[in-house]
TORPA-4810 file (N, C-alpha, C, O; in nm, 3 decimals):
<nodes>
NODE_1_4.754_14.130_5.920_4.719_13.994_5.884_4.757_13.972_5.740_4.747_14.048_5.644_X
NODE_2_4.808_13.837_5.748_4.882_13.837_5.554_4.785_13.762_5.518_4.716_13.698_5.598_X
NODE_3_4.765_13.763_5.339_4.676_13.703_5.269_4.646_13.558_5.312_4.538_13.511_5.278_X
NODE_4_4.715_13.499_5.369_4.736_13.337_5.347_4.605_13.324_5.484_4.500_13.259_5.484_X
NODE_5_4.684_13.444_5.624_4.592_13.456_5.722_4.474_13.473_5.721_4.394_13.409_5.789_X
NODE_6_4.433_13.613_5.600_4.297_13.657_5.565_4.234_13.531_5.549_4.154_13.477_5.625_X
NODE_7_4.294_13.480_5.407_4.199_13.365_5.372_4.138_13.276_5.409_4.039_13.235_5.347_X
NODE_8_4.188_13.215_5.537_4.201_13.161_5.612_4.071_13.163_5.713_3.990_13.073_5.728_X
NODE_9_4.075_13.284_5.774_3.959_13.369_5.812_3.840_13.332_5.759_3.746_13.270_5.809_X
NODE_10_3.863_13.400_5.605_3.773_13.434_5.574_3.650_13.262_5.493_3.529_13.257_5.470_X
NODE_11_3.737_13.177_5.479_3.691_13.064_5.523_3.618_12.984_5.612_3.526_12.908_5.586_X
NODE_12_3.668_13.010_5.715_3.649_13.003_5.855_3.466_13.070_5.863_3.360_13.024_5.905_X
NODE_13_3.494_13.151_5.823_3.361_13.250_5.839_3.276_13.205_5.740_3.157_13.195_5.772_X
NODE_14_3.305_13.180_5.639_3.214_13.113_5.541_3.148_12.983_5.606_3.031_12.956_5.579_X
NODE_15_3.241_12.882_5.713_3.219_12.735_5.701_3.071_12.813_5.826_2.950_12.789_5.829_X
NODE_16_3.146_12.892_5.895_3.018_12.915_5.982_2.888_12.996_5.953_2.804_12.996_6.044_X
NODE_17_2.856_13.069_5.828_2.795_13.117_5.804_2.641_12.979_5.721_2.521_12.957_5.742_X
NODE_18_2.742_12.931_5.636_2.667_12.796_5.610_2.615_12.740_5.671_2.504_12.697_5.636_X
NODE_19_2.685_12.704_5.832_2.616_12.624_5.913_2.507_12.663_6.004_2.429_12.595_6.071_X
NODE_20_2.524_12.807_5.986_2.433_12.912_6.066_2.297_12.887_5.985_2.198_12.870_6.056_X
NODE_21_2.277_12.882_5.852_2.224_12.907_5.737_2.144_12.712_5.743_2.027_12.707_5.706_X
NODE_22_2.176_12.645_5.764_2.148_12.526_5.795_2.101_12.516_5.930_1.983_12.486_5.947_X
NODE_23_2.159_12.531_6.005_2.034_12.543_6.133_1.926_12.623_6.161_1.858_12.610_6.263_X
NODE_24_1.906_12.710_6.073_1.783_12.838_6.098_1.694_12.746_5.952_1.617_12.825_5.899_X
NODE_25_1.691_12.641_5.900_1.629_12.588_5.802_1.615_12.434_5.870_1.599_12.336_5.797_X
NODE_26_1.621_12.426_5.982_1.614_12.298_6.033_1.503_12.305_6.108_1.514_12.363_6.217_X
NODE_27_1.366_12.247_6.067_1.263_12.249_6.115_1.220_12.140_6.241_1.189_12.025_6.211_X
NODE_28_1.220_12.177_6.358_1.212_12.051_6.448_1.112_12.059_6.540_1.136_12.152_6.617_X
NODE_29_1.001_11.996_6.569_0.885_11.922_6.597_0.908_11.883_6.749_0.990_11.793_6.766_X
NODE_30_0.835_11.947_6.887_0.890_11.929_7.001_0.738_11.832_7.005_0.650_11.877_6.931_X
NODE_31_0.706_11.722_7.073_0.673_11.699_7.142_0.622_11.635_7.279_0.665_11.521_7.301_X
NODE_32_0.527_11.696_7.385_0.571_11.650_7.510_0.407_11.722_7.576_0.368_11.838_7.567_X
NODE_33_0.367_11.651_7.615_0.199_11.675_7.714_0.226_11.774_7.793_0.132_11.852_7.808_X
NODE_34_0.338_11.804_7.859_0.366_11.879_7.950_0.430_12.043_7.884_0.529_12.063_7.812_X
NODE_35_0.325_12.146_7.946_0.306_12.214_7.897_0.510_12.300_7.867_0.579_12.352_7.779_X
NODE_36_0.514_12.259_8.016_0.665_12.364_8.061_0.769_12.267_7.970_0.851_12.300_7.885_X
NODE_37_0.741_12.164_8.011_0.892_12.057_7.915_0.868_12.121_7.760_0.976_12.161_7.715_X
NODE_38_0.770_12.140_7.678_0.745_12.214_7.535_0.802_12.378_7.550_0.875_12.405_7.455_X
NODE_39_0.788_12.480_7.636_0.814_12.614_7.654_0.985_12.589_7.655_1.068_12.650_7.588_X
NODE_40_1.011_12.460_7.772_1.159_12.524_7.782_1.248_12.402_7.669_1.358_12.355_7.699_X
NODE_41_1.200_12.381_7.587_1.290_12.288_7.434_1.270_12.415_7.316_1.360_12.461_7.246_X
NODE_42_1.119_12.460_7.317_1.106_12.586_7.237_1.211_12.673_7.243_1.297_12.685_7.156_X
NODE_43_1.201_12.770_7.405_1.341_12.850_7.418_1.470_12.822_7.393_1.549_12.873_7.313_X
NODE_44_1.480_12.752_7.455_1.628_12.704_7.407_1.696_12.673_7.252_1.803_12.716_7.209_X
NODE_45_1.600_12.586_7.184_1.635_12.537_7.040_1.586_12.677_6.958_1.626_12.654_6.843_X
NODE_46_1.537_12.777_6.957_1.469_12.913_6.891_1.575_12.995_6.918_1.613_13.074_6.832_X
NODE_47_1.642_12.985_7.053_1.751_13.089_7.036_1.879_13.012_6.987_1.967_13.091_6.952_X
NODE_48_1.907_12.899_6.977_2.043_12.890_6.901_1.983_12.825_6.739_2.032_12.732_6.675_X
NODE_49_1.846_12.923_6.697_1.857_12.940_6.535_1.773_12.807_6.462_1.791_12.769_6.347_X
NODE_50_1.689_12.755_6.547_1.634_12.651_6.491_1.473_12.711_6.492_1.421_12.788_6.572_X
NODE_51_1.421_12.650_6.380_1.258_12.681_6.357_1.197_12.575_6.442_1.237_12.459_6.429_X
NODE_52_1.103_12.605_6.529_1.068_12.564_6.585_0.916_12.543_6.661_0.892_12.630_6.745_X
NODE_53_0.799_12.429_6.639_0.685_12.407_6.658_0.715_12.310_6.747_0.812_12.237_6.765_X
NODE_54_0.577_12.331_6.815_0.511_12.240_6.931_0.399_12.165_6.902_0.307_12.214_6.836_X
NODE_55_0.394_12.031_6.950_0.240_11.927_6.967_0.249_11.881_7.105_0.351_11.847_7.165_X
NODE_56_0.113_11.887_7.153_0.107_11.874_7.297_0.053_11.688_7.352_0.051_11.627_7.459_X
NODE_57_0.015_11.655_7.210_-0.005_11.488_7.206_0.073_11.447_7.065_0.098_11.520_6.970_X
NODE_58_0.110_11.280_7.087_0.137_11.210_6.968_0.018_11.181_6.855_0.041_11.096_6.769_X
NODE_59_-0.142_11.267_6.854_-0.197_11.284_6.780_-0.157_11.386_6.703_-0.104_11.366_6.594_X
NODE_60_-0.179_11.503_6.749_-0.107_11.626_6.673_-0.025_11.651_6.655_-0.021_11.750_6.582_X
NODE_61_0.085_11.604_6.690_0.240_11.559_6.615_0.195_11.520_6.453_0.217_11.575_6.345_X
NODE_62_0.131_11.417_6.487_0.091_11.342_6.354_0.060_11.452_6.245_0.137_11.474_6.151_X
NODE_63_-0.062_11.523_6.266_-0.149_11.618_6.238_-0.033_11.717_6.150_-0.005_11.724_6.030_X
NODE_64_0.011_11.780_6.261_0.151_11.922_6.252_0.253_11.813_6.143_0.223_11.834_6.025_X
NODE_65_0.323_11.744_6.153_0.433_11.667_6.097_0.387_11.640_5.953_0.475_11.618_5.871_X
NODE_66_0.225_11.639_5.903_0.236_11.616_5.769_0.225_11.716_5.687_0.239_11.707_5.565_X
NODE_67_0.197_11.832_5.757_0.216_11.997_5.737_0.347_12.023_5.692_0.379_12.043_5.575_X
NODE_68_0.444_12.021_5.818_0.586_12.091_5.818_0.624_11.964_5.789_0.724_12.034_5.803_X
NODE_69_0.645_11.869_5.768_0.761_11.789_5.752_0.849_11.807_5.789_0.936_11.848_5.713_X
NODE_70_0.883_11.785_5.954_1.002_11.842_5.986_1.137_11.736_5.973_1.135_11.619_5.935_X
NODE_71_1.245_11.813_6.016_1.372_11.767_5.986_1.381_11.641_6.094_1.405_11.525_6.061_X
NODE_72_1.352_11.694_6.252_1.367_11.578_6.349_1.211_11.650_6.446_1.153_11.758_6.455_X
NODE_73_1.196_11.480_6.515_1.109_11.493_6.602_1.154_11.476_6.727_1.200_11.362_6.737_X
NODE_74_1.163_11.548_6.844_1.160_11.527_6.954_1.038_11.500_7.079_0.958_11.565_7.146_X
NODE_75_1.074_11.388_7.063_0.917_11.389_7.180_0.975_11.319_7.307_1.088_11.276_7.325_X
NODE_76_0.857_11.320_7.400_0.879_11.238_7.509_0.832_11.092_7.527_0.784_11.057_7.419_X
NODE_77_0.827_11.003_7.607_0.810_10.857_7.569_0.716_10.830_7.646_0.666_10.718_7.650_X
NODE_78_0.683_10.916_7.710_0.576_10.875_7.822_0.451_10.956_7.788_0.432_11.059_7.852_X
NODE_79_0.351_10.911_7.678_0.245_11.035_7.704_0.086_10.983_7.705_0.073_10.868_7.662_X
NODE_80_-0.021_11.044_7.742_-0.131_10.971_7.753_-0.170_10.903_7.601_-0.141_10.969_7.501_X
NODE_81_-0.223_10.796_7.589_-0.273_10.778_7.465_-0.250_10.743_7.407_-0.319_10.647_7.372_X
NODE_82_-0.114_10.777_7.315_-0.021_10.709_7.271_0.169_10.773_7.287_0.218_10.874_7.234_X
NODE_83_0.238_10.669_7.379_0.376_10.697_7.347_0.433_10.761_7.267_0.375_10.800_7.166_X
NODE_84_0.544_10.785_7.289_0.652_10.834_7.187_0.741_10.710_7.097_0.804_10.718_6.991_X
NODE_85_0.713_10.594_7.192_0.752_10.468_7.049_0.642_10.451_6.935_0.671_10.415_6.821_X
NODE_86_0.558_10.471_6.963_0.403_10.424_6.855_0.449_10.578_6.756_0.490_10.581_6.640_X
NODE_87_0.424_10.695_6.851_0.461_10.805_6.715_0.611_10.756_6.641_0.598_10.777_6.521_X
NODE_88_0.719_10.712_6.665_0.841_10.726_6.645_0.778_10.625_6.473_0.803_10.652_6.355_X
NODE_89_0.671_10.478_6.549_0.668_10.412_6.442_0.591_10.430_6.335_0.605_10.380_6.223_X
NODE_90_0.483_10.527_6.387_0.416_10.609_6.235_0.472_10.703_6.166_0.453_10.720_6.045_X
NODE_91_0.545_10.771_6.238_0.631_10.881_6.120_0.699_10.791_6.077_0.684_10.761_5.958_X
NODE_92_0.771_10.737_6.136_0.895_10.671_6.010_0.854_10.588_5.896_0.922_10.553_5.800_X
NODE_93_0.719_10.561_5.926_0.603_10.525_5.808_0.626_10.587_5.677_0.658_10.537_5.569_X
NODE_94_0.596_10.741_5.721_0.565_10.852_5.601_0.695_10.796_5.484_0.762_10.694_5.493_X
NODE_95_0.699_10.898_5.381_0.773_10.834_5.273_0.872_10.980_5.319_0.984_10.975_5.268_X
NODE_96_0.851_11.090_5.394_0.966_11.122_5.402_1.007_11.202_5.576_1.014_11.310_5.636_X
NODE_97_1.027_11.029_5.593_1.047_10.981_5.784_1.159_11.119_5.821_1.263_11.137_5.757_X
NODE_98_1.119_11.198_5.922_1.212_11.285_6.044_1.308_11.220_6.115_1.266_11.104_6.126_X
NODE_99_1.409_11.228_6.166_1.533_11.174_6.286_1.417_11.179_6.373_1.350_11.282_6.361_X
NODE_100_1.365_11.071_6.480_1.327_11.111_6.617_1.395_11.109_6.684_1.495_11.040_6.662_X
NODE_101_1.381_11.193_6.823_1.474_11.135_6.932_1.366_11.141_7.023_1.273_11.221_7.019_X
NODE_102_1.385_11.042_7.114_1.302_10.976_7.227_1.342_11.046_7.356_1.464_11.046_7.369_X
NODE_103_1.283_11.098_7.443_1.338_11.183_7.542_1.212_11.123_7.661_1.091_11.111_7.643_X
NODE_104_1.301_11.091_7.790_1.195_11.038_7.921_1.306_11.098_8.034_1.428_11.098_8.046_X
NODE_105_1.150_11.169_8.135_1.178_11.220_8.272_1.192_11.100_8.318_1.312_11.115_8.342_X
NODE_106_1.163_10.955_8.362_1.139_10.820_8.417_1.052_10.844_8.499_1.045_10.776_8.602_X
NODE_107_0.970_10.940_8.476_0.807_10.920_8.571_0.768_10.811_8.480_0.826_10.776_8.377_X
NODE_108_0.642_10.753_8.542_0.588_10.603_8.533_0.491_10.672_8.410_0.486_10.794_8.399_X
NODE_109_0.448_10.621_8.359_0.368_10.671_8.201_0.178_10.675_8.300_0.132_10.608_8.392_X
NODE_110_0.123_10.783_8.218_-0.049_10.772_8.280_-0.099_10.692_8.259_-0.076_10.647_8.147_X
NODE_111_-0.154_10.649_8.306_-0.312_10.595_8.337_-0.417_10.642_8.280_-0.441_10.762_8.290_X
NODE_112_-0.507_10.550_8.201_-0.588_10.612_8.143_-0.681_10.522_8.207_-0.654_10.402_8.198_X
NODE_113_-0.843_10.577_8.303_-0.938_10.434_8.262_-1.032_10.424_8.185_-1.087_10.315_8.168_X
</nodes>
């Protein structure tokens, strides 16, 4: 391999080492009522290098989120109590608002009486 190649490389490896280094510092906030939809966003986002917490309501989202301040929130849109639009509109409150992303199975939202 000639220098021009090495370098090249060895660039290459740098751009990904950075980005490796940026996603293992990307703190992201799952939440979802349902116990398994939280286990399988955990697994998945933990093994490709992301830090990663759970809230099982859009109360303790609240709660957890002024702790970690995370980078993005993922929740679901359907949850008892309060939605995932009402959380989306109190974090982005805070003075230093997370990316949400809004995530729905299209089951019909609970019932509370």
């Amino acid at each position: 391999m000639g220098n021009k190649d090495r370098g090249a490389a060895d660039s290459q490896l740098d751009k990904q080492k950075s980005s490796a280094s940026q996603i293992s510092s990307t703190v992201i906030l799952v939440v979802d009522d349902d116990q398994l939809q939280r286990l399988v966003f955990q697994t998945i986002l933990s093994d490709e290098g992301y830090q990663i917490h759970v809230a099982s309501s859009a109360e303790e989202a609240l709660i957890v989120a002024q702790t970690l301040n995370p980078h993005v929130v993922l929740t679901d849109l359907h949850m008892c109590k309060m939605d995932g639009i009402k959380l989306m509109e109190m974090l982005r409150s805070q003075k230093e608002a997370p990316e949400v992303i809004i995530m729905s199975a299209l089951g019909p939202p609970c019932i509370i009486k």
